[in-house]
C-alpha positions, 0 to 999 in steps of 0.5 A: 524490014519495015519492022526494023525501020518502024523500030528504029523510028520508035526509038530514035523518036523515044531517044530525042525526047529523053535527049530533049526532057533530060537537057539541063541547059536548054531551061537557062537563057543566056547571061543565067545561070541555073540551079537543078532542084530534084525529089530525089536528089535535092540540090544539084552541086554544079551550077548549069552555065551558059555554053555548058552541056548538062544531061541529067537523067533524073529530069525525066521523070515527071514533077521530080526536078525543077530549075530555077533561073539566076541572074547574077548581075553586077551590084553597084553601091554608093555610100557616102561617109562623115568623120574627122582625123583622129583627136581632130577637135582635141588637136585644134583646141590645143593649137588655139587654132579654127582648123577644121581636121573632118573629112568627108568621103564619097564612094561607090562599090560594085561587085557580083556573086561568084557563081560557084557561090550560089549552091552554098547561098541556096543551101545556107542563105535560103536565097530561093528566088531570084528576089531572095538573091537581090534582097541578099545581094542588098544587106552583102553590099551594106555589109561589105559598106561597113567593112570599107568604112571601118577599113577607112577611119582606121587607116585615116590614123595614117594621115600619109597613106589616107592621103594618098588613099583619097588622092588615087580613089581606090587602093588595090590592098582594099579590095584584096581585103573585100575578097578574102573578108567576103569570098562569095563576091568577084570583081569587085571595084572600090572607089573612094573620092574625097568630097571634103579633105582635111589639111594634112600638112597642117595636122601632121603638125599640130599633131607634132606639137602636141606629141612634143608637149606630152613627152615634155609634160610627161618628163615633168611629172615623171621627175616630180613624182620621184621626188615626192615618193622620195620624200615619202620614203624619207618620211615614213622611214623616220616615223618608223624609227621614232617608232622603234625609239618610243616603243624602246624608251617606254620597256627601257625609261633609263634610257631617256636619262642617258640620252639627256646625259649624252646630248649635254642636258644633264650631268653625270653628277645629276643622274647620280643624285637622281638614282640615290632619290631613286634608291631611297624611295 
C-alpha cells in the first residue's frame, strides 16, 4: 500500500511538472501576446492569447522551444500635409484675382497589428523582437500616411466631397480603404482637420468660368481649322489639276492652240494659217 501511494505521489509529482514546463500561457503577461519558437517545430501557427489554455508537449524537452513576448499596443501617428486645389495657381491667374486655392490639413492616424498577423510578420518581416515589431510598426504607419495623402489630394478633385471630408474630420470609406490596402492593421482611426481650408465657393466658380471659356475657345479654333483645311483641300486640289493640265499640254502642244481658239484669243482662220506655216516648214 505505501508503494502504491509513493507511486502515486511520484507520478502526480512528475505529472505537474510536465503539466507546469509544457503550459504555453503561463510565460505571457497580461495584455501580450506570445510566439512559440521550437527546434524541431519551428514557428508555432497559433498566437498563445491571454485567457487561452495552450499545452504544448515539445516544451518539455529542454532548450527545444522559446517564447517571445509581444505587445501589440495602439500605434498613434500624426502627420501634417500642404497642398492647393487642382490647377489653383492657373484658376486664379486667369480670374485676375489674389486667391489663394491651398490647403493645408492636420491629421492623425492610429491603428494596432491584428494579432493573427504576427505569424505572418514573424515569418516574412523577420520582426523577431519586440523592438523589430515597433521599428515595422514605424515605417507601417508612414506608409499607411501615404496612402492617406494620396487618397486626399485625389479626392480634393472633388471639391464637394473634400469639403465635406474636412468639415466631418474623418470619412468611414477611408479607413475601410486602410484596411483592405493594409490587412495586417485593426482598429483604425483617421482623423483629418482642416488647419487651412480654401474658398471652395470661390473656386468652384472661377473653375466654371475657365471650363466655359475653353469650350468656347475650343468651338473657335474647331471652326478655324476646318475652314483653313478647307482651303488647303481647295488648293492642293487645283495644283493637282493645273498638274494634270501641264503634263497634258506638253505630250499634246496642240492643244494650247485649241484652248486659244475656245477662249476667244485667236481665230479659227489664224490657226489655219499657223498649221499651213507649219505644214510648209
Amino acid at each position: 500500500m505505501k508503494k502504491f501511494f509513493l507511486t502515486l505521489f511520484i507520478l502526480l509529482f512528475l505529472g505537474g511538472i510536465a503539466f507546469f514546463f509544457g503550459w504555453a500561457q503561463l510565460a505571457v503577461p497580461p495584455g501580450a501576446y506570445g510566439v512559440i519558437r521550437s527546434k524541431t517545430h519551428g514557428i508555432d501557427p497559433r498566437v498563445i492569447r491571454e485567457g487561452e489554455f495552450r499545452w504544448v508537449w515539445y516544451k518539455l524537452i529542454p532548450t527545444n522551444a522559446k517564447i517571445t513576448i509581444y505587445r501589440l499596443d495602439r500605434k498613434d501617428h500624426p502627420f501634417i500635409y500642404r497642398s492647393t486645389l487642382q490647377s489653383g495657381a492657373a484658376l486664379a491667374a486667369f480670374a485676375g484675382i489674389p486667391a489663394d486655392f491651398s490647403y493645408e490639413i492636420k491629421g492623425s492616424l492610429s491603428f494596432s497589428i491584428r494579432p493573427d498577423a504576427l505569424i505572418t510578420l514573424i515569418s516574412e518581416k523577420e520582426t523577431g523582437t519586440q523592438e523589430d515589431l515597433t521599428a515595422f510598426e514605424e515605417a507601417l504607419a508612414g506608409e499607411i500616411e501615404a496612402f492617406v495623402l494620396r487618397s486626399v489630394s485625389s479626392g480634393a478633385e472633388d471639391t464637394g466631397n473634400f469639403e465635406k471630408l474636412l468639415s466631418a474630420g474623418s470619412s468611414e470609406d477611408l479607413i475601410r480603404d486602410i484596411e483592405r490596402r493594409f490587412p495586417a492593421v485593426e482598429n483604425v482611426s483617421c482623423r483629418i482637420d482642416a488647419a487651412k481650408s480654401p474658398d471652395f465657393a470661390l473656386y468652384r466658380s472661377v473653375r466654371g468660368l475657365y471650363e466655359d471659356f475653353l469650350a468656347r475657345q475650343k468651338e473657335y479654333l474647331s471652326a478655324e481649322l476646318n475652314e483653313k483645311a478647307g482651303n488647303r483641300i481647295e488648293t492642293q486640289l487645283h495644283f493637282d489639276e493645273l498638274e494634270r493640265y501641264g503634263e497634258l499640254l506638253t505630250k499634246y502642244p496642240i492643244l494650247v492652240q485649241y484652248l486659244a481658239l475656245e477662249n476667244g484669243l485667236i481665230t479659227a482662220q489664224d490657226l489655219i494659217q499657223r498649221g499651213e506655216k507649219t505644214g510648209e516648214r
